[in-house]
N, CA, C, O and CB atoms as a CASP TS submission, in Angstrom:
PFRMAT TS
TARGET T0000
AUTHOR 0000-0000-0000
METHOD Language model
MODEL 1
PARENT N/A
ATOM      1  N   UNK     1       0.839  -1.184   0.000  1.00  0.00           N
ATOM      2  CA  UNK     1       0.000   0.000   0.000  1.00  0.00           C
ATOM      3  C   UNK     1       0.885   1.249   0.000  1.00  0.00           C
ATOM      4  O   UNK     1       1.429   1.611   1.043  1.00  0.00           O
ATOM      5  CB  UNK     1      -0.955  -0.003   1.221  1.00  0.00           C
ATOM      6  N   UNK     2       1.018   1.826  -0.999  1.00  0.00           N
ATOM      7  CA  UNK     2       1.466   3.306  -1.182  1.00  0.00           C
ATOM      8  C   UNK     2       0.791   4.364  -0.023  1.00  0.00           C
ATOM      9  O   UNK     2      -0.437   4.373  -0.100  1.00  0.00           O
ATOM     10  CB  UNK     2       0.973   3.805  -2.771  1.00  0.00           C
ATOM     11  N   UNK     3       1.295   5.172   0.935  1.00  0.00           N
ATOM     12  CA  UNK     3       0.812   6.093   1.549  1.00  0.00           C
ATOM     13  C   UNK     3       1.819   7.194   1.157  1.00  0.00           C
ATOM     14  O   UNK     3       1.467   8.315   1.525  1.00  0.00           O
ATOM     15  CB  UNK     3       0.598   5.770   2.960  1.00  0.00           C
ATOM     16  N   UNK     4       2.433   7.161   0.811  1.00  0.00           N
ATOM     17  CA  UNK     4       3.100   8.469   0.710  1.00  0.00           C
ATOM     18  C   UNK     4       2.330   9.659  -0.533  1.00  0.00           C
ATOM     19  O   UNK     4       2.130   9.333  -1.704  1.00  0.00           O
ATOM     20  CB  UNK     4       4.772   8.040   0.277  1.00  0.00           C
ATOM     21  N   UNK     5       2.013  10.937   0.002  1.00  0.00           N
ATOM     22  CA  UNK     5       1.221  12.051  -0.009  1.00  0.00           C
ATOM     23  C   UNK     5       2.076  12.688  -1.218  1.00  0.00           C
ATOM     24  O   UNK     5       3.281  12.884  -1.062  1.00  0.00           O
ATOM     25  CB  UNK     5       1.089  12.902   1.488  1.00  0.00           C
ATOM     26  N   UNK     6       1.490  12.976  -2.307  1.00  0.00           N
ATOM     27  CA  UNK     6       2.176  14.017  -3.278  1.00  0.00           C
ATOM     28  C   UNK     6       1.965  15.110  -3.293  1.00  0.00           C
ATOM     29  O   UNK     6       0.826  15.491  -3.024  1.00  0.00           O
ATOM     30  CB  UNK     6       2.071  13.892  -4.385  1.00  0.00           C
ATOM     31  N   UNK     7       3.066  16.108  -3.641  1.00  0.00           N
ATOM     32  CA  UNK     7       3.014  17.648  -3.234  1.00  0.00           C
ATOM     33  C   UNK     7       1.849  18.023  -4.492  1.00  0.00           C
ATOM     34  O   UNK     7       1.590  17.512  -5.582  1.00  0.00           O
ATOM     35  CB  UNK     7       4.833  18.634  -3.358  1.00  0.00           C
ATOM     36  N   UNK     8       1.553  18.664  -4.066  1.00  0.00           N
ATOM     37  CA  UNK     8       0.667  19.303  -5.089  1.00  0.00           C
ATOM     38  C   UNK     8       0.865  21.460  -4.496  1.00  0.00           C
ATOM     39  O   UNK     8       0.997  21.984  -3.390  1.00  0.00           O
ATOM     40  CB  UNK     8      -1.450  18.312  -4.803  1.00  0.00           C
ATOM     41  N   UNK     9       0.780  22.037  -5.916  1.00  0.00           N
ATOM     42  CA  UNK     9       1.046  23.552  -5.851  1.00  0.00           C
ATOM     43  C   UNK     9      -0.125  24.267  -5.055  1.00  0.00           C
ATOM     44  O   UNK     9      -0.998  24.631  -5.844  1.00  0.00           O
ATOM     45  CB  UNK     9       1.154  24.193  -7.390  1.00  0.00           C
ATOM     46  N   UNK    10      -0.298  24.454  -4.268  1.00  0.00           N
ATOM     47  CA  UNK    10      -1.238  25.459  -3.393  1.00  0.00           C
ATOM     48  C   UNK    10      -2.125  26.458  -4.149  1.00  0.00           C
ATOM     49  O   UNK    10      -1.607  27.461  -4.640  1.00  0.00           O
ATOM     50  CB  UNK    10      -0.340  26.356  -2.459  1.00  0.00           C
ATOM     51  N   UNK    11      -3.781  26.165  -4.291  1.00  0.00           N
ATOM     52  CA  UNK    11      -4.499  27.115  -4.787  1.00  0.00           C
ATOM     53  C   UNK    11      -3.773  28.499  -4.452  1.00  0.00           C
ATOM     54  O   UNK    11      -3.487  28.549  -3.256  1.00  0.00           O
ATOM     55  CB  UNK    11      -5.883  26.975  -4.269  1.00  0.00           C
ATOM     56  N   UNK    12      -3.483  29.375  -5.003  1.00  0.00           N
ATOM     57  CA  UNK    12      -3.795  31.072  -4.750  1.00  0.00           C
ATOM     58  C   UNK    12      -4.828  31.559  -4.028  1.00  0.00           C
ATOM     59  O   UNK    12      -5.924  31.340  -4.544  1.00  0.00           O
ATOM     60  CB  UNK    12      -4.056  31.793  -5.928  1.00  0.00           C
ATOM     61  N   UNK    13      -4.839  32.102  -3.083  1.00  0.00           N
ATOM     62  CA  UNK    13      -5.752  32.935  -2.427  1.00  0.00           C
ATOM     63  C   UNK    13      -6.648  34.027  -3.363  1.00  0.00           C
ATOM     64  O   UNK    13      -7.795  34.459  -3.243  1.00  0.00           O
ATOM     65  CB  UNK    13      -4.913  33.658  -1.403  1.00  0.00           C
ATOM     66  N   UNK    14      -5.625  34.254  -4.306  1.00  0.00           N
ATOM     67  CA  UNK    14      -6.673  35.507  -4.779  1.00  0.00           C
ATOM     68  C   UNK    14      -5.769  35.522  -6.723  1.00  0.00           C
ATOM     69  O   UNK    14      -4.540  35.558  -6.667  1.00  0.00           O
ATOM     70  CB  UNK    14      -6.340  37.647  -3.327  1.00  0.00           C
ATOM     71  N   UNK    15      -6.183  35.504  -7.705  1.00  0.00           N
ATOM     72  CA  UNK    15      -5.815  35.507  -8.964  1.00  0.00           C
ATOM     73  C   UNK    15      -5.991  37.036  -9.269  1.00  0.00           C
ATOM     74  O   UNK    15      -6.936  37.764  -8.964  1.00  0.00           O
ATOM     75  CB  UNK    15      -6.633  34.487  -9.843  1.00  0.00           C
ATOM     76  N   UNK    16      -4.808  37.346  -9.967  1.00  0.00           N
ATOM     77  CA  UNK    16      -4.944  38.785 -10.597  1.00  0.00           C
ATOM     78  C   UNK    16      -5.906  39.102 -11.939  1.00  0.00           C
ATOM     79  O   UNK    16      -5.978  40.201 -12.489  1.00  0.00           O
ATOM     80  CB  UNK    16      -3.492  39.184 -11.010  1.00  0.00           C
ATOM     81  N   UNK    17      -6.677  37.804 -12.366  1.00  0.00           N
ATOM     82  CA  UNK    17      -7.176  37.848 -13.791  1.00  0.00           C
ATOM     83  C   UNK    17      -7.343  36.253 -13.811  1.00  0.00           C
ATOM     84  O   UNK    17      -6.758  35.227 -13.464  1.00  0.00           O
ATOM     85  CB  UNK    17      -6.044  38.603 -15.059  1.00  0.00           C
ATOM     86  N   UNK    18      -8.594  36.729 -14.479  1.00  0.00           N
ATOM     87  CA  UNK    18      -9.362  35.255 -14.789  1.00  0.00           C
ATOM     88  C   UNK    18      -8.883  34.423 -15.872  1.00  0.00           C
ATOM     89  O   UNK    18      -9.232  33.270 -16.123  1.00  0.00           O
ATOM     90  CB  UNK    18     -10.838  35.440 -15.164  1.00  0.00           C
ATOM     91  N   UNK    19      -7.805  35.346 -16.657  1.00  0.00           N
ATOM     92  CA  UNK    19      -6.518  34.544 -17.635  1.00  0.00           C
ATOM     93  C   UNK    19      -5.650  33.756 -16.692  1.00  0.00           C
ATOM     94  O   UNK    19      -5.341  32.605 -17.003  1.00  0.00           O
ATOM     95  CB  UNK    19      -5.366  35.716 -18.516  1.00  0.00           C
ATOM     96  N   UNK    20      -5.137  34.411 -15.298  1.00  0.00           N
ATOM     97  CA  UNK    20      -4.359  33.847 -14.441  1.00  0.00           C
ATOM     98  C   UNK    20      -5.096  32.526 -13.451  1.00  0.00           C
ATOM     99  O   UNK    20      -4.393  31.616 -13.012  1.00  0.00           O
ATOM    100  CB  UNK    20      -3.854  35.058 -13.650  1.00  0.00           C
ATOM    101  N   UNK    21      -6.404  32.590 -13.230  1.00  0.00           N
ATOM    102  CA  UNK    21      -7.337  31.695 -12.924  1.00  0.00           C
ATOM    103  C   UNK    21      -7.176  30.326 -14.228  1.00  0.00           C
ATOM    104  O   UNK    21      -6.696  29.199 -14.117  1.00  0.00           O
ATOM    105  CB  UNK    21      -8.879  32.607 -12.872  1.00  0.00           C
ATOM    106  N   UNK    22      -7.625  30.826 -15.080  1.00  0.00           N
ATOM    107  CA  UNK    22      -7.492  29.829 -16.435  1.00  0.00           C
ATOM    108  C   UNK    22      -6.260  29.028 -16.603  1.00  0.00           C
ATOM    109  O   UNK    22      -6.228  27.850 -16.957  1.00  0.00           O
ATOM    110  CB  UNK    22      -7.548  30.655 -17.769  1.00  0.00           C
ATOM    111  N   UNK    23      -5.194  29.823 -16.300  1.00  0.00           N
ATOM    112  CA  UNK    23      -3.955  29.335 -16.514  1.00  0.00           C
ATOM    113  C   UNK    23      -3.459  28.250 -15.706  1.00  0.00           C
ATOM    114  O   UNK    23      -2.649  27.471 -16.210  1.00  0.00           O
ATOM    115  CB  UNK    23      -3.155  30.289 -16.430  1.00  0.00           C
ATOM    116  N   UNK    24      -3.816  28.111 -14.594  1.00  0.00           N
ATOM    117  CA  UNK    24      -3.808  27.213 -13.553  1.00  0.00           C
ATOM    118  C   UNK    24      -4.405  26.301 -13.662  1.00  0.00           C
ATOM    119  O   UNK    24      -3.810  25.223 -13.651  1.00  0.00           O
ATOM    120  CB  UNK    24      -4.091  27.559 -12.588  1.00  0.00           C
ATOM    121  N   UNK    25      -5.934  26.341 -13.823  1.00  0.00           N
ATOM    122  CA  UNK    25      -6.608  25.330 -13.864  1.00  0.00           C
ATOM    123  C   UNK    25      -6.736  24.850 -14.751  1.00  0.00           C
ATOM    124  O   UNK    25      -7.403  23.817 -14.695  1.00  0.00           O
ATOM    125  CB  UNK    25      -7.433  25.362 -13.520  1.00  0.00           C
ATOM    126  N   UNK    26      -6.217  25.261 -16.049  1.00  0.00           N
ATOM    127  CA  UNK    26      -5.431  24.090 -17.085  1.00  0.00           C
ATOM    128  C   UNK    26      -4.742  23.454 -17.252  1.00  0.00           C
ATOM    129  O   UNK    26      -4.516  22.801 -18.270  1.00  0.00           O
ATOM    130  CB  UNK    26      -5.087  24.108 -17.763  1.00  0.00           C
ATOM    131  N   UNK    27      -3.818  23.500 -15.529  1.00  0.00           N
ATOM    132  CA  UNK    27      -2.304  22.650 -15.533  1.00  0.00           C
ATOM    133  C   UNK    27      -2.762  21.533 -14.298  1.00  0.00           C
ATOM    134  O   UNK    27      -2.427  20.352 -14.204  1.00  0.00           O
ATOM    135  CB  UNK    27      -0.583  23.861 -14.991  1.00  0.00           C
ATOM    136  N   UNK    28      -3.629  22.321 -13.408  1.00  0.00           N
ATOM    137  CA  UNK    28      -3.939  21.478 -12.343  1.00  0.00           C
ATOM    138  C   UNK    28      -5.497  20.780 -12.388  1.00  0.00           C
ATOM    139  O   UNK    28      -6.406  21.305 -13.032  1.00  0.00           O
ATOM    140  CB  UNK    28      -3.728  22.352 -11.075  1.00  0.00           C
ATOM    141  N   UNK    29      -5.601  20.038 -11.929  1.00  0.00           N
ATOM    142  CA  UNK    29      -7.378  19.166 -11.928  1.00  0.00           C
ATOM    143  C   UNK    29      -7.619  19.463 -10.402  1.00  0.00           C
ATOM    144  O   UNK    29      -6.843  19.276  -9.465  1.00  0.00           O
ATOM    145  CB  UNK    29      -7.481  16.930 -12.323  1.00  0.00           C
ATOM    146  N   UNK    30      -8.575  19.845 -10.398  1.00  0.00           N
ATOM    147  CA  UNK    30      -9.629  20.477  -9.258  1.00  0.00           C
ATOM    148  C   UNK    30      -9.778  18.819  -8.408  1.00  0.00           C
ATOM    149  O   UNK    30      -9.703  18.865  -7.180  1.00  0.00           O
ATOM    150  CB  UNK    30     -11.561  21.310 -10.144  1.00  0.00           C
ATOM    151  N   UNK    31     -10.015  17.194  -9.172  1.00  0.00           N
ATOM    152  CA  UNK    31     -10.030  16.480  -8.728  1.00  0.00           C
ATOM    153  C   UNK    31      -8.822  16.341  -7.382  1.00  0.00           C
ATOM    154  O   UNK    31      -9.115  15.646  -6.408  1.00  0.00           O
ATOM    155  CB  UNK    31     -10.168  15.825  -9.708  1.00  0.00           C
ATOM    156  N   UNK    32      -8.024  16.770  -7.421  1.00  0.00           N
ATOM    157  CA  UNK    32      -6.583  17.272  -6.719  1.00  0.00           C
ATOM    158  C   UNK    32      -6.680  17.854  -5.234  1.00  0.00           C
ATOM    159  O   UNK    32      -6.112  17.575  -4.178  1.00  0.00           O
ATOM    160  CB  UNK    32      -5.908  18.530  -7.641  1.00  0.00           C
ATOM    161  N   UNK    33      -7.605  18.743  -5.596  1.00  0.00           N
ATOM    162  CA  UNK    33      -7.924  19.255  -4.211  1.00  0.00           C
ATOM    163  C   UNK    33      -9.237  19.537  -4.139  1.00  0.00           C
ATOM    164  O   UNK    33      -9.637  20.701  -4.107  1.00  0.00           O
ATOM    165  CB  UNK    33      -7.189  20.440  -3.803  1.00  0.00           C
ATOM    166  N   UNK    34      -9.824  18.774  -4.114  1.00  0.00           N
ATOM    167  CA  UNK    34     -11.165  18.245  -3.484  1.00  0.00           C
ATOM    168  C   UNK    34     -11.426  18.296  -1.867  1.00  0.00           C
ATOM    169  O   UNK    34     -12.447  18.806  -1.405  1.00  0.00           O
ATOM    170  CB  UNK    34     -11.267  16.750  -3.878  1.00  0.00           C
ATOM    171  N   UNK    35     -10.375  17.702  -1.036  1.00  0.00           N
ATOM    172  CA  UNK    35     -10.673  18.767  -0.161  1.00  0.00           C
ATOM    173  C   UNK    35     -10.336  19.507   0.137  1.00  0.00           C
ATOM    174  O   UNK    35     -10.112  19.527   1.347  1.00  0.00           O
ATOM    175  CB  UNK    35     -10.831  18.749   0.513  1.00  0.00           C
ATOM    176  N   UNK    36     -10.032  20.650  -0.602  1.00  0.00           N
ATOM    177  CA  UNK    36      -9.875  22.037  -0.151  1.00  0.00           C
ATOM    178  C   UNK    36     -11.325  22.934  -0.694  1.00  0.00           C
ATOM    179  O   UNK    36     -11.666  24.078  -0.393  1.00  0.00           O
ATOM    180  CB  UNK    36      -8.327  22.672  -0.855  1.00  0.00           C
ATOM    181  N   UNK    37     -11.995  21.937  -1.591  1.00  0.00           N
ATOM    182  CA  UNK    37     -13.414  23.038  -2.047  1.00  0.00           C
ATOM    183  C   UNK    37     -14.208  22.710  -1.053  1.00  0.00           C
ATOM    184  O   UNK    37     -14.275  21.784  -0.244  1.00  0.00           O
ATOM    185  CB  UNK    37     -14.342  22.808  -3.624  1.00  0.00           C
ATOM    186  N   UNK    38     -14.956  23.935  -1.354  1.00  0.00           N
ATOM    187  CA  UNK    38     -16.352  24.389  -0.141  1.00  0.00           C
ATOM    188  C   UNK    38     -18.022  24.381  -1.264  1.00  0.00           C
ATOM    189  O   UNK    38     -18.347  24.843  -2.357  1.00  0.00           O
ATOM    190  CB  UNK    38     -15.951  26.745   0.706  1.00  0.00           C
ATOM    191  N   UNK    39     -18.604  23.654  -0.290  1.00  0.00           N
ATOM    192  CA  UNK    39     -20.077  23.398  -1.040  1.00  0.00           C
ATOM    193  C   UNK    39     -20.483  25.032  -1.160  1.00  0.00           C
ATOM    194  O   UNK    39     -20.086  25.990  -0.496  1.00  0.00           O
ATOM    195  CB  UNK    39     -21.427  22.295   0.060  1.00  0.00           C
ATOM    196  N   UNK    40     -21.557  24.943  -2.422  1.00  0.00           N
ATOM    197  CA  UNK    40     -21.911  26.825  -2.891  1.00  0.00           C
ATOM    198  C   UNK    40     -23.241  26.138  -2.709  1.00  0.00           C
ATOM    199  O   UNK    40     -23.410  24.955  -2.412  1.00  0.00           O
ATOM    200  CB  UNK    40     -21.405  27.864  -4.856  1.00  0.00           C
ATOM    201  N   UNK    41     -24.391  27.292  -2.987  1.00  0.00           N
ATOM    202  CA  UNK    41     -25.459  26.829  -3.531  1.00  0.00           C
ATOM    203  C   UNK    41     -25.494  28.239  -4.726  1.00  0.00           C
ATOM    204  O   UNK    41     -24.899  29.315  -4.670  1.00  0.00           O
ATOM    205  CB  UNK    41     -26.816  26.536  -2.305  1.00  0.00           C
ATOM    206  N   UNK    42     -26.338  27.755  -5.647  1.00  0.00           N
ATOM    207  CA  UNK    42     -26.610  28.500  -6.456  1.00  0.00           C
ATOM    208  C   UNK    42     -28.159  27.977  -7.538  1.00  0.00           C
ATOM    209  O   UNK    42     -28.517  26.799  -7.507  1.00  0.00           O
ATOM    210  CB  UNK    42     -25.210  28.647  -7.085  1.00  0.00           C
ATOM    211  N   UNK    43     -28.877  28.956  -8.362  1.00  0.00           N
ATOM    212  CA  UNK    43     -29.557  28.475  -8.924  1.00  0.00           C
ATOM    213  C   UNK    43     -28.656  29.195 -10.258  1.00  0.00           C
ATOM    214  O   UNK    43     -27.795  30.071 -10.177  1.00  0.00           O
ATOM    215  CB  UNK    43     -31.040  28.636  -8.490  1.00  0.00           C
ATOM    216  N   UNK    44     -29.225  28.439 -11.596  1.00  0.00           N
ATOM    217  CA  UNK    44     -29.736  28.610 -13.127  1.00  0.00           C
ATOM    218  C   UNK    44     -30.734  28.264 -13.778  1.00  0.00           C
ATOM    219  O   UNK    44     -31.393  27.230 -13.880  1.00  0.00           O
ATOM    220  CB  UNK    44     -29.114  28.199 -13.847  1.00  0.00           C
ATOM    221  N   UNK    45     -30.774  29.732 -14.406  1.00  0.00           N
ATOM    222  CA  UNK    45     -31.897  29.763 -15.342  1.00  0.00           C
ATOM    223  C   UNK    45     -31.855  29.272 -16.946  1.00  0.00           C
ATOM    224  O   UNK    45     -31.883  30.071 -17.882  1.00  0.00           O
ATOM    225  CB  UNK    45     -32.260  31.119 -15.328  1.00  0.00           C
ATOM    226  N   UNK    46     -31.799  28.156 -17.061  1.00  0.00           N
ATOM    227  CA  UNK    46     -31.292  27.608 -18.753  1.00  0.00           C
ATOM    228  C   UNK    46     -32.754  28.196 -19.354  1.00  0.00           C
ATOM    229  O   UNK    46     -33.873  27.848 -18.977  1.00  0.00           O
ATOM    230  CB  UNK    46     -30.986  25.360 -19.095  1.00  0.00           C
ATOM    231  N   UNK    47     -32.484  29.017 -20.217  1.00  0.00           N
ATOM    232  CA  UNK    47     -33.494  29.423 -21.490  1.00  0.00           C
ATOM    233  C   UNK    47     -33.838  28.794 -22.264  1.00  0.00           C
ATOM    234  O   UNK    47     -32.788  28.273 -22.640  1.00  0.00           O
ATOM    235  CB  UNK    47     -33.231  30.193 -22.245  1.00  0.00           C
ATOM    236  N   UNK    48     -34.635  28.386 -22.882  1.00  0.00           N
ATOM    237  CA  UNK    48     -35.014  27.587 -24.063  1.00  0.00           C
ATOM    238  C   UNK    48     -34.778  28.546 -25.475  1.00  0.00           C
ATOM    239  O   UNK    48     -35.401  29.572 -25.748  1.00  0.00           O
ATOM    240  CB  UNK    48     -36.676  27.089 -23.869  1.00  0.00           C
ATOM    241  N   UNK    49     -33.742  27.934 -26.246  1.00  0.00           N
ATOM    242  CA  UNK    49     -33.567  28.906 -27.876  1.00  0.00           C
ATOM    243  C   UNK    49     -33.685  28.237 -28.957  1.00  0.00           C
ATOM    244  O   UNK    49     -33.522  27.025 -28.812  1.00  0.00           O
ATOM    245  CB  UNK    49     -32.154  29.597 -28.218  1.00  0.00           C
ATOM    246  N   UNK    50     -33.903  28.582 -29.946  1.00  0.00           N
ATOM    247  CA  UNK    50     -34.094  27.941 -31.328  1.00  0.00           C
ATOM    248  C   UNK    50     -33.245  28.819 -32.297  1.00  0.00           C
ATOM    249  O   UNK    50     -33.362  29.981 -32.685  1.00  0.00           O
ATOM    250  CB  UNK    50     -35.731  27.894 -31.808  1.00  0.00           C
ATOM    251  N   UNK    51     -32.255  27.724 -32.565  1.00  0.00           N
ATOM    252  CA  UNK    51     -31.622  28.559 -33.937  1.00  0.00           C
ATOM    253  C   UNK    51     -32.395  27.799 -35.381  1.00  0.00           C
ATOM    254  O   UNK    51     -32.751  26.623 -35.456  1.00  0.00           O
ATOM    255  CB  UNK    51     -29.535  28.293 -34.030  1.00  0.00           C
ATOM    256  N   UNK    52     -32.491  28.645 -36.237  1.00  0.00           N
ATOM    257  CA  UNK    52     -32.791  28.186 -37.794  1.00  0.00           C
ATOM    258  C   UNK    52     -31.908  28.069 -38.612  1.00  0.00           C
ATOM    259  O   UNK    52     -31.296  29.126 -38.769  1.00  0.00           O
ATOM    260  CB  UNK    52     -33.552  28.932 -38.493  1.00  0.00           C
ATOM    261  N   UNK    53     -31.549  27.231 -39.229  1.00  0.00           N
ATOM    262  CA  UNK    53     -30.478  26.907 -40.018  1.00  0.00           C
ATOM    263  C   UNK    53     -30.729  26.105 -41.564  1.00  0.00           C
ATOM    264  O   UNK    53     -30.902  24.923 -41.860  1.00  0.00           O
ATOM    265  CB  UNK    53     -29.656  26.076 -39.083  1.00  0.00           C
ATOM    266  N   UNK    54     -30.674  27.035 -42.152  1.00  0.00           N
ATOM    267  CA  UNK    54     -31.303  26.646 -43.473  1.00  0.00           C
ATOM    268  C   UNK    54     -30.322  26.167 -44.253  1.00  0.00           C
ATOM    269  O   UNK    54     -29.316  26.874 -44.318  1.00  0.00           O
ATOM    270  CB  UNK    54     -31.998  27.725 -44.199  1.00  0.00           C
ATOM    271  N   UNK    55     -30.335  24.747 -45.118  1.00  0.00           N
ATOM    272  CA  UNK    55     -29.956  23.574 -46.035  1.00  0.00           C
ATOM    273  C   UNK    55     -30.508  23.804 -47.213  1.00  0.00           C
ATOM    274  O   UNK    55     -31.699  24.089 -47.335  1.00  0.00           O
ATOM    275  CB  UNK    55     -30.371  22.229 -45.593  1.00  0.00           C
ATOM    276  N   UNK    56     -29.747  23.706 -48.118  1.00  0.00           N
ATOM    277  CA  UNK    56     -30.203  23.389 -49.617  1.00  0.00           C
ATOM    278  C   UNK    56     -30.441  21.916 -50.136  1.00  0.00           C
ATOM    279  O   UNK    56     -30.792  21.721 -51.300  1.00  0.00           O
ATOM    280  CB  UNK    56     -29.142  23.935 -50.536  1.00  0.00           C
TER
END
């Protein structure tokens, strides 16, 4: 049984830009630090749309 713990890079407290947010979480998987997230609640409103797209 493997126990030994891998380092992993420490979320940022605070990102200067949601490019700098992006940038991270394209290198790291959120699966990673799972527990470090906190339950949200939130609602959405999904709209119903219709595009038309006309074929010859």
């Amino acid at each position: 049984m493997n126990t030994k713990k891998t380092k992993r890079t420490p979320i940022p407290k605070e990102f200067r830009s949601l490019e700098e947010a992006g940038a991270f979480w394209d290198t790291h998987s959120a699966a990673e630090y799972g527990d470090q997230m906190e339950d949200v609640e939130m609602q959405v409103d999904i709209q119903k749309r219709r595009f038309v797209v006309l074929l010859d």
